[in-house]
C-alpha positions as CSV (number, residue, x, y, z in Angstrom):
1,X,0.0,0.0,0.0
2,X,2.8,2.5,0.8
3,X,4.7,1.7,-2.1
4,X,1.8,2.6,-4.4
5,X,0.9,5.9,-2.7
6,X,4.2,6.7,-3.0
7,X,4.4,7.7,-6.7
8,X,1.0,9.8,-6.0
9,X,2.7,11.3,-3.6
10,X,5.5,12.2,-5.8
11,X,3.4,13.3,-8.5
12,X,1.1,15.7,-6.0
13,X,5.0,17.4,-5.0
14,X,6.0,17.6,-8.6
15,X,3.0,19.1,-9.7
16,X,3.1,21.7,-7.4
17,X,6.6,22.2,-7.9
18,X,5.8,23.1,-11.7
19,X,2.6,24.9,-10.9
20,X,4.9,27.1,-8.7
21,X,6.0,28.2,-11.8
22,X,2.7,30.5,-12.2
23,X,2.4,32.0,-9.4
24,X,6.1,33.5,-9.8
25,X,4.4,36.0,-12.3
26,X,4.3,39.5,-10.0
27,X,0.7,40.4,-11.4
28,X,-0.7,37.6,-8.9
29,X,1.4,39.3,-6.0
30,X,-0.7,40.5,-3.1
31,X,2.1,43.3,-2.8
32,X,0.8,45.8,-4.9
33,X,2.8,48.8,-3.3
34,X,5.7,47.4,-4.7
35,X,6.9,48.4,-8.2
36,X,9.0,46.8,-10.3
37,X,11.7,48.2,-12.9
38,X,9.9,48.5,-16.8
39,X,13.1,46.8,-17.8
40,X,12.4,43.5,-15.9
41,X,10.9,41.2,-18.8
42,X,8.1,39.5,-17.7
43,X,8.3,35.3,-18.5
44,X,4.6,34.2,-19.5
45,X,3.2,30.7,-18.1
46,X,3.3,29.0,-21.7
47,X,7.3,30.6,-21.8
48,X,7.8,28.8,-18.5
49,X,6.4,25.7,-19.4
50,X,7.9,24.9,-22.6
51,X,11.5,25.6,-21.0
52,X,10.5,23.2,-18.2
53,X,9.2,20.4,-20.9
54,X,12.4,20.4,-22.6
55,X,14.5,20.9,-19.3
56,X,12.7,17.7,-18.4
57,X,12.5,15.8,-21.3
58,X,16.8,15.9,-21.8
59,X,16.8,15.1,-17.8
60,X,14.6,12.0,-18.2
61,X,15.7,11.0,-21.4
62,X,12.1,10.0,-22.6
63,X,12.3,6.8,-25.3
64,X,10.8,6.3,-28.5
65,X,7.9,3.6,-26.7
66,X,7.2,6.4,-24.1
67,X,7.0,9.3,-26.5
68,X,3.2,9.2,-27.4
69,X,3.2,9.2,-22.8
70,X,5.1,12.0,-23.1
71,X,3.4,13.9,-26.0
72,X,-0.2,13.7,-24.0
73,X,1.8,14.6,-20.8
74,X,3.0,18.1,-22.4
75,X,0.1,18.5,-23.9
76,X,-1.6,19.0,-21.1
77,X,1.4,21.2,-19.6
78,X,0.6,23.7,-22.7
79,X,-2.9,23.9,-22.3
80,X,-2.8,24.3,-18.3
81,X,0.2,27.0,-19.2
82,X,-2.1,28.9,-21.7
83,X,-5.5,28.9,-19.4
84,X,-2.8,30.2,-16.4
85,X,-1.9,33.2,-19.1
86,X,-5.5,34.3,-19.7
87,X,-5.8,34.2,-16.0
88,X,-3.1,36.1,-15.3
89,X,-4.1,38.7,-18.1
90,X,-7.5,39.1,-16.8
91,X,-6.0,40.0,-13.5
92,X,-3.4,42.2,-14.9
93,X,-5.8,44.2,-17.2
94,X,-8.4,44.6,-14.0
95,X,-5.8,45.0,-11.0
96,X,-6.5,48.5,-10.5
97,X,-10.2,48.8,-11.1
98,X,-10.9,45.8,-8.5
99,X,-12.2,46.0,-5.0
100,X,-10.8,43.5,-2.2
101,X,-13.9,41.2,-2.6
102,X,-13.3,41.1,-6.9
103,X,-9.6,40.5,-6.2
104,X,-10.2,37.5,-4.0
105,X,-12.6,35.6,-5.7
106,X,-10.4,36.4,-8.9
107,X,-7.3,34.7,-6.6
108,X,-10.1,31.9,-6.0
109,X,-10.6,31.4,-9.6
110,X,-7.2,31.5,-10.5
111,X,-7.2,28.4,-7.2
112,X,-9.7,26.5,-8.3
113,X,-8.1,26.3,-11.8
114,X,-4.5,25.3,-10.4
115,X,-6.9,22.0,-9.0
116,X,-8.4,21.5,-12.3
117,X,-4.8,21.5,-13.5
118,X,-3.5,18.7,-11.3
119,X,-6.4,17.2,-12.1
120,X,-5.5,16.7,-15.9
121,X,-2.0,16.5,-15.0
122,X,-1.6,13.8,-12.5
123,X,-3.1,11.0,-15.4
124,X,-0.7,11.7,-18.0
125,X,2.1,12.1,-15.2
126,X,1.0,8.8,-13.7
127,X,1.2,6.8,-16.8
128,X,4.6,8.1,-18.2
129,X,5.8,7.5,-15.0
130,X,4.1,3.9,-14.6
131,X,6.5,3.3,-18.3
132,X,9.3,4.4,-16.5
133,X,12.5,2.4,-15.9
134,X,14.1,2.6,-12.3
135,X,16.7,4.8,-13.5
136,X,13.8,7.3,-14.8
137,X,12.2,7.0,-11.6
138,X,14.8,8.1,-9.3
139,X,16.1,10.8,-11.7
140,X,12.4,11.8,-12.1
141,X,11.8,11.7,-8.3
142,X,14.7,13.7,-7.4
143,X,13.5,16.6,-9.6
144,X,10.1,16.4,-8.0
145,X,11.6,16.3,-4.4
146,X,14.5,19.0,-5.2
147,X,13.2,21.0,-8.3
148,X,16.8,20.0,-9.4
149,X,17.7,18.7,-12.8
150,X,21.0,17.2,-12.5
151,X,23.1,20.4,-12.5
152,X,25.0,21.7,-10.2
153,X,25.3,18.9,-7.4
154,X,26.7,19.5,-4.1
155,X,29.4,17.7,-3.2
């Protein structure tokens, strides 16, 4: 039993590792008072996502038999990426004409949609993983614990 929930609990970490990734946009910041410099580019969800899915894809070294896995997986990494970006350019576009009550059920939505998320996600995780050999496994459970891709080890 603890050997199963074990990957699920691997995939819940890893998927909130990567949906970290949206929330690093300042527009869903709660700190409105602080500004930031017009020269600091601004990286969009779908931007994010497609340098994760080939930061992940060279660490995990996907095969040929796991590739049509893999395709559905980013699949649905694109189309969660793109649904955050209209999110986030709703917000953007409305920060400063909404009331406290707008702005939290906005942050609510934007919640509710990171669940929706996981809950495409964690399928097409689950079954690339399930396709996995061991050395896969560990590499890919050691991004999901550590957010780390192989680079940079300590010693």
């Amino acid at each position: 039993m603890k050997q199963k929930a074990l990957p699920v609990i691997l995939v819940v970490v890893m998927v909130a590792f990567l949906s970290t990734i949206f929330f690093v946009n300042e527009n869903l910041s709660f700190a409105a008072g602080k500004k930031k410099s017009p020269a600091v580019a601004k990286t969009s969800a779908v931007e994010q996502t497609e340098a994760r899915i080939k930061q992940l894809q060279s660490a995990l070294k996907i095969t040929e038999a796991q590739e049509e896995l893999w395709n559905n997986l980013t699949q649905v990494m694109r189309e969660n990426a793109k649904e955050m970006d209209a999110l986030t350019k709703e917000r953007a576009e409305n920060v400063k004409t909404m009331n406290a009550v707008e702005h939290l059920k906005l942050h609510s939505q934007i919640t509710e949609a990171h669940l929706e998320q996981l809950n495409k996600f964690i399928p097409a995780f689950e079954a690339l993983y399930d396709s996995m050999s061991d050395e896969q496994k560990k590499t890919t459970d050691t991004i999901f614990r550590t957010g780390k891709f192989g680079k940079n080890k300590k010693k």
